[in-house]
C-alpha positions as CSV (number, residue, x, y, z in Angstrom):
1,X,-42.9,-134.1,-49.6
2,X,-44.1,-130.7,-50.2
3,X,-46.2,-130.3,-53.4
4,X,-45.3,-127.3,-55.9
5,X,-48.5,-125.6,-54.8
6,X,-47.0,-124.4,-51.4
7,X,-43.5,-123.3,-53.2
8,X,-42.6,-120.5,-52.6
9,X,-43.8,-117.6,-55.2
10,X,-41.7,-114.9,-56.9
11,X,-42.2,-111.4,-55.5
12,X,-43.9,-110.1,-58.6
13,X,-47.0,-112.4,-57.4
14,X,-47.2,-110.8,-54.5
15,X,-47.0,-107.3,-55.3
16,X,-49.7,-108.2,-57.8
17,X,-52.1,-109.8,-55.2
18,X,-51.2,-106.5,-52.7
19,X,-52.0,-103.9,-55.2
20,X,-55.6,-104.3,-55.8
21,X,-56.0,-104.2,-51.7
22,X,-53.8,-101.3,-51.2
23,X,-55.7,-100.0,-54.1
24,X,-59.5,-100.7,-52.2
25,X,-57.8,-99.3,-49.0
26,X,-57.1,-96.0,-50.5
27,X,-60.6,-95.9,-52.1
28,X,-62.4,-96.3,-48.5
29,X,-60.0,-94.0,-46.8
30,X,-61.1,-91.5,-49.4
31,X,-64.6,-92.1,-49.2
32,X,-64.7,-92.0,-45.5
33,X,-62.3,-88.5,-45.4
34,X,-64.8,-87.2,-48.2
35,X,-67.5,-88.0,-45.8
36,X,-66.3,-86.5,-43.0
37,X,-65.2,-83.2,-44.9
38,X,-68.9,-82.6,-45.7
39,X,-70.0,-83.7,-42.7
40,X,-68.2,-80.9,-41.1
41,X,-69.0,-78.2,-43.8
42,X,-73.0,-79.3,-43.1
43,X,-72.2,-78.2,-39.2
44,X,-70.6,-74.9,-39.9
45,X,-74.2,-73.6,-42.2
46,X,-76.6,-71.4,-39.8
C-alpha cells in the first residue's frame, strides 16, 4: 500500500533538483577562492 507519491522518480527529476545545488556549490566555492586570492594579494603590499 504505497501511495504514488513515494514512487520512484525518473532520473531527469533528479538531475533537475541536483543542478541548482551543484550550481550554488560552485558559486560559494568561487566566492570563498576569490576571497582568499585578495586576501593574499592585501598581505604581499608594503
Amino acid at each position: 500500500m504505497i501511495p504514488d507519491f513515494f514512487q520512484p522518480s525518473s532520473p531527469a527529476t533528479h538531475v533537475g533538483l541536483w543542478k541548482p545545488i551543484i550550481g550554488l556549490f560552485i558559486v560559494l566555492f568561487a566566492t570563498f577562492v576569490g576571497v582568499e586570492i585578495r586576501l593574499g594579494n592585501e598581505e604581499d603590499e608594503p
